[in-house]
N, C-alpha and C positions, 0 to 999 in steps of 0.2 A: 148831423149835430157834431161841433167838433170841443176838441177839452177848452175849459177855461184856466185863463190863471186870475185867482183873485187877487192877487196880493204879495206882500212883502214880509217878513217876520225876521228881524235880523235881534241879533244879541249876542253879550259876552259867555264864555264857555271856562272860565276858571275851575280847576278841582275844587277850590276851597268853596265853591257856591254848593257843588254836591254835597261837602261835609256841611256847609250849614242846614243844608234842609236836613241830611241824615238827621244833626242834632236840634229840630225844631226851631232853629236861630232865627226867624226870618221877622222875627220882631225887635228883635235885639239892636241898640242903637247903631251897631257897627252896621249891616246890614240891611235894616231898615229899609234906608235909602235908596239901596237896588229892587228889590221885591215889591216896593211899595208901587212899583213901575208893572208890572204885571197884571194886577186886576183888568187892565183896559186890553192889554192883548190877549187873554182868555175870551176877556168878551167878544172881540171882535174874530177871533177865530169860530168862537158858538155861534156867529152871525154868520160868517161867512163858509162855513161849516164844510171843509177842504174834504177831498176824501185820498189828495195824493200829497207828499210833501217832495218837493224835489231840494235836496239840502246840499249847499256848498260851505264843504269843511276843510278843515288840515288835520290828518292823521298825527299822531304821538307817540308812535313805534310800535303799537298792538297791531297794526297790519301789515303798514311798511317800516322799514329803520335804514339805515345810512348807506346798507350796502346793495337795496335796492330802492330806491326812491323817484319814482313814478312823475312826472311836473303834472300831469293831468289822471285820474282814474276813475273810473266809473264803476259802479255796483252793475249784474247784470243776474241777483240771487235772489233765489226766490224768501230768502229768510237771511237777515242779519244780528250777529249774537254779539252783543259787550261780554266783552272778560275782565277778570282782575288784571287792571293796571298798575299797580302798586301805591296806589294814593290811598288808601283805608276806604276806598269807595265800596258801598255795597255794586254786586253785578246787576246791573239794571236789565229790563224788560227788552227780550227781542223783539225784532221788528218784521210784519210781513213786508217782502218785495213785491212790485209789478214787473214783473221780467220783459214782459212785453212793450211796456213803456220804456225802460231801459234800452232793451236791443233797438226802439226806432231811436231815440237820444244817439245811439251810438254811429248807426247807421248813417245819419244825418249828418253829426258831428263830423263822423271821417270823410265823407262828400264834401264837406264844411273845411277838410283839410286841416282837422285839428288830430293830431297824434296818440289817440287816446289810449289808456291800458284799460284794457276790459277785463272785469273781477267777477267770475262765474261762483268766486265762493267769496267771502271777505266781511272780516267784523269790524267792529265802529268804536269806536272809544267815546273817551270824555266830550269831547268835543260836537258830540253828534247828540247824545243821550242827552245832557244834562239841559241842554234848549227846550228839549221835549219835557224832561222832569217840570221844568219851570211852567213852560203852555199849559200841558196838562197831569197837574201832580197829582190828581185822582182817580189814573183811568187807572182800571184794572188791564185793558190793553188798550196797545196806542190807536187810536180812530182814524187814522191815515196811514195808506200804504207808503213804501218811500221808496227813493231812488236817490242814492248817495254818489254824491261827486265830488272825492277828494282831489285839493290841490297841494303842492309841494309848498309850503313855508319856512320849510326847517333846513334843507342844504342848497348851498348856493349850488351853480345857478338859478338863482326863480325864477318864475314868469314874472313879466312887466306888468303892470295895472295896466296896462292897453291891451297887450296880449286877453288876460283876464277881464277884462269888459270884453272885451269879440269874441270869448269864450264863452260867458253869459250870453251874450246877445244870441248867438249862433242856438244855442240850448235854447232861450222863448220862441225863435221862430220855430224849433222844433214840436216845440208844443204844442204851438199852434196851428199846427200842421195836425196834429193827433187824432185822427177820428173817431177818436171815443169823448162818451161824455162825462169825463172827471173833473171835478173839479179840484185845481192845483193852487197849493202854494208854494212859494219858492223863501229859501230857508239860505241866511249868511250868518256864520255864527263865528267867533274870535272877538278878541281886541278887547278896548283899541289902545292907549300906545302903552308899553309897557316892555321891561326885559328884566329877565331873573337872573342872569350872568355878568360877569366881568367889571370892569372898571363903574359902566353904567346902572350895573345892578339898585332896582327901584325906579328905573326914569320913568318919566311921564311927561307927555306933552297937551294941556290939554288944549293949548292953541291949533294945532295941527288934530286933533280929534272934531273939534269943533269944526273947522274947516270942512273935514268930511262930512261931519252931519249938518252943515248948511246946505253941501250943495249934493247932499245922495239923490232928495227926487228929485231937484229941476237941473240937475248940470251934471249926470255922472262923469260926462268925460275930464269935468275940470278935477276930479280926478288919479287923472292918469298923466297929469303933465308930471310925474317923477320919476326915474325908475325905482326897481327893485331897492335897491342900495343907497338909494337916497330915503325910498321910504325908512328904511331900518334906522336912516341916520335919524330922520326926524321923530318915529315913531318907537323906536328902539326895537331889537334884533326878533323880539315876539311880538311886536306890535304893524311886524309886515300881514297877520291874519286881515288886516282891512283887504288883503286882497278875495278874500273870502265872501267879503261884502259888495265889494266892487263886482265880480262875478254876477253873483248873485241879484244886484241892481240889474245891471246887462239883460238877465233874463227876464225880467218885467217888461222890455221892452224899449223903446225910444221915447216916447210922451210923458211929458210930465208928472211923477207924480202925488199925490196927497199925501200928507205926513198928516197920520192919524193918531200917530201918539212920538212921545221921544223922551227918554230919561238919561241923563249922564249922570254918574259919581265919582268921585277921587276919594280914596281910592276902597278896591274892594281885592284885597292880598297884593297888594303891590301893582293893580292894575287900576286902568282909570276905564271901566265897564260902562256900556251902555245899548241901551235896547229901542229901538225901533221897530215899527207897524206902519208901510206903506200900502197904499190901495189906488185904483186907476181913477185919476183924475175925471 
C-alpha cells in the first residue's frame, strides 16, 4: 500500500483573519465574505478525511529572521509549538510531527538536488496555524499530523516560481513513493497580491490574482513565466506568498486538477484573500 495525496487546500494567512475569529467577527459584513468560503472546505476535508498535511509556508521571524534565512526548510520534529508573535493573537494549538515522513521528503529532496535546511526542532507562526484554525475551528487537537515546508518570501534573493513548482513537484513524487498508508493533504497558504510597506502600501492586483487562480489546476507552469521580482512588481512585495501556492500545486502532481471550490475577496486588511480546494481529476 502506498500513501495518498487527496488533494489541495490553499488559502490566505492574514493576522487580522486570527483576530477576527478571536473576536467572533466571521459574520460581520467586513468579513463575511472570506469565511462564508469555508463551510465547503471543512466539508470536503470531513470527506476526504487526511491524516497527514504536508503545508507550504513563509515564516515571519518566529523561526527564522534576516540574519538567517533559509530559501528552502523542512520540519523534521516530532512536535511543533506557535509562540507569541506580537500580533495580540492568542498561542494556538501545537501540532504532532511525522518525523519519519519528513526525513524521507528530505532524503529524496536532497537526491532531488534541492538544498534543503532540515529543522530537527522549529515553530510555526501565523502563517501555518491560522489555515488550520479556519479548516478546523473546533478540534480540541489538530486531526492531521504535519510536515512543514517553509519557503523564503521575505529577503531577496527568492526562489523563482519555477524553481518553486520542481520544488513541489519533487515533494509529490516523494509522496508517492511513501510506503505507508496516509492519507495526505498538501497545504499553500499566503496571498495573494498585497504589500504593507512603502510607496505601494495597500496594493492590490486582482487581475494578476485571478490569473493565478484561473490557471492553478490546469496550467500550473503558466505560472511561472515571471520571476521573483517581477512577481513582487505585479503582485506587491507580500503578495510574492503565491509562491507558497505555486509549491504546493507542484506537489499534487502533473494532471489536471478539479477545482472543488474557490472564493476571492477585496479586500480582507489590505489584502485581496482567497481560498481554494483542489482534488484529482
Amino acid at each position: 500500500m502506498m500513501a495518498q495525496v487527496v488533494g489541495g487546500y490553499f488559502t490566505s494567512h492574514v493576522p487580522a483573519i486570527g483576530g477576527a475569529i478571536q473576536r467572533g467577527d466571521q459574520h460581520e459584513a467586513y468579513w463575511k465574505p472570506f469565511f462564508d468560503g469555508f463551510p465547503p472546505v471543512r466539508q470536503w476535508l470531513a470527506d476526504a478525511a487526511p491524516d497527514v498535511a504536508v503545508v507550504f509556508y513563509n515564516d515571519h521571524g518566529l523561526n527564522f529572521f534576516l540574519d538567517a534565512m533559509p530559501t528552502f526548510a523542512i520540519g523534521a520534529a516530532a512536535s511543533y509549538h506557535n509562540a507569541d508573535e506580537g500580533w495580540g493573537l492568542p498561542v494556538y494549538k501545537s501540532f504532532t510531527g511525522h518525523p519519519n515522513l519528513s526525513w524521507h521528503l528530505i532524503e529524496a529532496l536532497v537526491e532531488a538536488e534541492f538544498d534543503m535546511t532540515t529543522c530537527q526542532k522549529m515553530m510555526v507562526d501565523h502563517a501555518l496555524s491560522i489555515p488550520f484554525e479556519l479548516a478546523w475551528p473546533d478540534a480540541e487537537a489538530w486531526p492531521v499530523k504535519l510536515v512543514p515546508i517553509a519557503i523564503n518570501t521575505v529577503q531577496f534573493p527568492l526562489p523563482s516560481p519555477r524553481r518553486c513548482l520542481a520544488l513541489g513537484r519533487a515533494v509529490g513524487a516523494a509522496l508517492r513513493a511513501w510506503p505507508g498508508s496516509e492519507r495526505i493533504v498538501v497545504m499553500g497558504t499566503g496571498g495573494l497580491s498585497h504589500q504593507l510597506e512603502g510607496g505601494r502600501a495597500g496594493f492590490m492586483n486582482p487581475d494578476y490574482d485571478r490569473f493565478c487562480l484561473d490557471n492553478l489546476a490546469s496550467d500550473p507552469d503558466a505560472l511561472t513565466g515571471h520571476t521573483a521580482e517581477q512577481v513582487a512588481e505585479l503582485a506587491g512585495t507580500q503578495g510574492v506568498e503565491i509562491l507558497n501556492w505555486i509549491a504546493a500545486r507542484g506537489a499534487l502532481g502533473d494532471a489536471p486538477q478539479t477545482m472543488v471550490m474557490r472564493n476571492y475577496h477585496v479586500p480582507i486588511s489590505n489584502t485581496a484573500a482567497a481560498t481554494v480546494v483542489l482534488e484529482p481529476a
